[in-house]
LOLOKE-283733 format. One record per residue: x, y, z of N, C-alpha, C in turn; residue in one letter. Coordinates in Angstrom, 1 decimal, padded with zeros to 4 digits, always signed. Each point is the difference from the previous one (the first is absolute). Example, Ala and Ser with C-alpha at 12.3 -4.5 7.8 and 13.67 -1.06 7.14 Angstrom:
! residues 2
> +013.2 / -005.7 / +007.8 / -000.9 / +001.2 / +000.0 / +000.9 / +001.2 / +000.0 / a
> -000.4 / +001.1 / -000.7 / +000.9 / +001.1 / +000.0 / -000.8 / +001.1 / +000.8 / s
//
This chain:
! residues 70
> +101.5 / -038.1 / -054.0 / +000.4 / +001.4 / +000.2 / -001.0 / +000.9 / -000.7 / x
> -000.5 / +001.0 / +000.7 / -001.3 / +000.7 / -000.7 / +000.9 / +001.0 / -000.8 / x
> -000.6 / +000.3 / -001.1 / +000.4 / +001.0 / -001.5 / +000.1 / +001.4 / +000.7 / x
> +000.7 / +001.2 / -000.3 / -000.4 / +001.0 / +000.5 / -000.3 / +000.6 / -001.5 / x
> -001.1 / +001.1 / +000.5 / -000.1 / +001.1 / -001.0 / +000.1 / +000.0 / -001.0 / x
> +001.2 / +000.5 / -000.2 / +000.5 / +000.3 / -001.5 / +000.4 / -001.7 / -000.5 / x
> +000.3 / -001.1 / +000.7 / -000.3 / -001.3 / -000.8 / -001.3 / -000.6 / -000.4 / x
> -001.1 / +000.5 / +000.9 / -000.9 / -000.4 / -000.6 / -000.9 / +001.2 / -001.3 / x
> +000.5 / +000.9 / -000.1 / -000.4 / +001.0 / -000.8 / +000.9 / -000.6 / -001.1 / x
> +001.2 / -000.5 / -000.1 / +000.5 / -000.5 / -001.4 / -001.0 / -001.1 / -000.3 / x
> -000.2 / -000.9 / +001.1 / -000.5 / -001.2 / -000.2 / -001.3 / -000.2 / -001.1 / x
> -000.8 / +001.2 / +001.1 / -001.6 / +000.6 / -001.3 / +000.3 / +000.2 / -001.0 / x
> +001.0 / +001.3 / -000.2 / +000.3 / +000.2 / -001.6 / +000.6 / -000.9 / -000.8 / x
> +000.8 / -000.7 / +000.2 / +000.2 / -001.6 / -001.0 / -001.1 / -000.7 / +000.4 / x
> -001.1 / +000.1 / +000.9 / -000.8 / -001.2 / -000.8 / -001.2 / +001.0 / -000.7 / x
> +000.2 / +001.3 / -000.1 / -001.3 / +000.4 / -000.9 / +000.5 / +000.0 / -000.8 / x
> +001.2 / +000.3 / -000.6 / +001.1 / +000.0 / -001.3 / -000.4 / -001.8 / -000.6 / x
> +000.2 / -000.5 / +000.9 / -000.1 / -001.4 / -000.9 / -001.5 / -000.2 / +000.0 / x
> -000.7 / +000.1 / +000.6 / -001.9 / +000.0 / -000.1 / -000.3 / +000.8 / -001.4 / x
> +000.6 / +001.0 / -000.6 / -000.5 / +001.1 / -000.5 / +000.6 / -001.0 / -001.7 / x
> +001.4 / -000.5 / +000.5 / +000.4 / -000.3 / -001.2 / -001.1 / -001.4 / -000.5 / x
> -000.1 / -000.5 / +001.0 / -001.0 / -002.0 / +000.0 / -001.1 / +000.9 / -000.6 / x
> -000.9 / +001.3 / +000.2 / -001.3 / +000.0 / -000.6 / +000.7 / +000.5 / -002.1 / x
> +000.9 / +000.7 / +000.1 / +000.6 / +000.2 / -001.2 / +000.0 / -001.2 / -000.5 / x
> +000.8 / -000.8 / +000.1 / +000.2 / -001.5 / -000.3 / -001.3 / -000.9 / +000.0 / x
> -000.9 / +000.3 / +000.7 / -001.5 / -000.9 / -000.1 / -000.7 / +000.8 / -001.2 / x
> +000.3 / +001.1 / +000.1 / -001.0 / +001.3 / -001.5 / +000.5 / -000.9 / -001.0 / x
> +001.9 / -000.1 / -000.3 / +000.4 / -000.4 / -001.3 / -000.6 / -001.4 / -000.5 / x
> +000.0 / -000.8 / +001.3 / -000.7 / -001.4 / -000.2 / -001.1 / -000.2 / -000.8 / x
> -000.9 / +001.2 / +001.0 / -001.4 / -000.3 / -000.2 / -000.8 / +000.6 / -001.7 / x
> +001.6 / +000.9 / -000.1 / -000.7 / +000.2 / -002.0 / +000.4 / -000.8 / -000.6 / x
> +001.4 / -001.1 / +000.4 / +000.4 / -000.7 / -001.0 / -001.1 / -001.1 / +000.0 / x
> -000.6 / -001.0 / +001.4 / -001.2 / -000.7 / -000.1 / -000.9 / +000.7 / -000.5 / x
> -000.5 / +000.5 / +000.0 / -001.1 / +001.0 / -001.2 / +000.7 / -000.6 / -001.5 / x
> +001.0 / +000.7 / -000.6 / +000.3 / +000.1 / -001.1 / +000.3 / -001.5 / -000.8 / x
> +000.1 / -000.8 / +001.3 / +000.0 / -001.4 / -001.0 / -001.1 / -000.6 / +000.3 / x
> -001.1 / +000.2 / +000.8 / -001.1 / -000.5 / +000.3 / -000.8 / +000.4 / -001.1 / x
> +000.2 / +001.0 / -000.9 / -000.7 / +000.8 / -001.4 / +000.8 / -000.5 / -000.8 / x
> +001.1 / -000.8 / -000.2 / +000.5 / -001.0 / -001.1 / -000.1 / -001.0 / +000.3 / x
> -000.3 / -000.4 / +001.1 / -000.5 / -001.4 / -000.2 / -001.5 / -000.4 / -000.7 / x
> -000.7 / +001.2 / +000.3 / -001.4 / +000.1 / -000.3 / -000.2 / +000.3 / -001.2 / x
> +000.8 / +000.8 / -000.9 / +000.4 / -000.1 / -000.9 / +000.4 / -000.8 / -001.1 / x
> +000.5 / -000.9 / +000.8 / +000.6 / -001.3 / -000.9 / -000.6 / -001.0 / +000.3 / x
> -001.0 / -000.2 / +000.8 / -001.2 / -000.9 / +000.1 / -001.2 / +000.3 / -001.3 / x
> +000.0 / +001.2 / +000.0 / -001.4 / +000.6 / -000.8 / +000.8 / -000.6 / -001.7 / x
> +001.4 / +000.4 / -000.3 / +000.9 / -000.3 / -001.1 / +000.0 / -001.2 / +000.1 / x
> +000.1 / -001.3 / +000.5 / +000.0 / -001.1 / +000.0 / -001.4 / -000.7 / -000.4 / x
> -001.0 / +000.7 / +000.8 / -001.5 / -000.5 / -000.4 / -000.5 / +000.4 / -001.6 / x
> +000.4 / +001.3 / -000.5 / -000.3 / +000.4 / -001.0 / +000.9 / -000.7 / -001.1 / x
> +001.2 / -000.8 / +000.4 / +000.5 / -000.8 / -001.0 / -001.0 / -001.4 / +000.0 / x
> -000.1 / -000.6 / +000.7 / -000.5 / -001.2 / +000.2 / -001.3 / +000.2 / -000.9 / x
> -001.0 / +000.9 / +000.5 / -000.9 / +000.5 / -001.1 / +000.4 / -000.1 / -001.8 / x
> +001.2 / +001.1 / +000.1 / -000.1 / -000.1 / -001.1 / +000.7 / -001.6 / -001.2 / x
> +000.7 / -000.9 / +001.0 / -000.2 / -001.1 / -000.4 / -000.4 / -000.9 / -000.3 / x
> -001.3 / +000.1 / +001.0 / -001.5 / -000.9 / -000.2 / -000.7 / +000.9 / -001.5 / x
> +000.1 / +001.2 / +000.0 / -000.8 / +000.5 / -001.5 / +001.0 / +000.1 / -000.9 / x
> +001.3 / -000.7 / -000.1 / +000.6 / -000.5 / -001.1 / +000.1 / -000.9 / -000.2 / x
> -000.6 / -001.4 / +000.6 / -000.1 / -001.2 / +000.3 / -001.4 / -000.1 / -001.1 / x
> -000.9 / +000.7 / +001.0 / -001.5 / +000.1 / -000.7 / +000.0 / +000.2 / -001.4 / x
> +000.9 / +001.3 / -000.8 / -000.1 / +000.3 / -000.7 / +000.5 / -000.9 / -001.1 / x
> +001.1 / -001.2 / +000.4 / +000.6 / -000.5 / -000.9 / -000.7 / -001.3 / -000.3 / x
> -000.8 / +000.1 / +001.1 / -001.2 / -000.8 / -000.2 / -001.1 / -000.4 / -000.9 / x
> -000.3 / +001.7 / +000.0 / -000.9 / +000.6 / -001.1 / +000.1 / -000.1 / -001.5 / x
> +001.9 / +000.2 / -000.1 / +000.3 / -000.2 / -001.6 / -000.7 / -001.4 / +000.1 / x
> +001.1 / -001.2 / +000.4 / -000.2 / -000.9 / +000.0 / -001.3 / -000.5 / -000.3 / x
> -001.1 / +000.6 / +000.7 / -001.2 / -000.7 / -000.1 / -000.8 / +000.4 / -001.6 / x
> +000.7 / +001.4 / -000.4 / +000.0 / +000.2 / -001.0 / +000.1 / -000.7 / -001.6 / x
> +001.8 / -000.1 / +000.3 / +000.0 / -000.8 / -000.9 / -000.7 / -001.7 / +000.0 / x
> -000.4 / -000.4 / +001.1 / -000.6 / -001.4 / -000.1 / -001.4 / +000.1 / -000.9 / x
> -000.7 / +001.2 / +000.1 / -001.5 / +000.4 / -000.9 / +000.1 / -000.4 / -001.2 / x
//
């Protein structure tokens, strides 16, 4: 049975109403992927700079060490 008129005139406005809401809902998405994509990268760079700094406390305890053997 074909829509008349005023049913397909509701029809448009609930689907721009829900289109309008899906691009709101894709915006909030798309800052939250942002915002953990910069903590993840974050906590890669904080994981690398530990590992560092445990190789040059490694090294350094080395150093005594080699020290006291002189």
């Amino acid at each position: 049975m074909p829509l008349s008129i005023p049913q397909a005139a509701i029809f448009t406005q609930d689907a721009h109403a829900t289109a309008k809401a899906s691009r709101v809902g894709l915006g909030l998405t798309l800052q939250d992927v942002k915002a953990n994509l910069r903590v993840a990268q974050r906590t890669k760079k904080k994981q690398g700079w530990e590992a560092l700094l445990g190789q040059l406390t490694q090294l350094r305890e080395a150093s005594h060490l080699h020290d006291k053997l002189k």
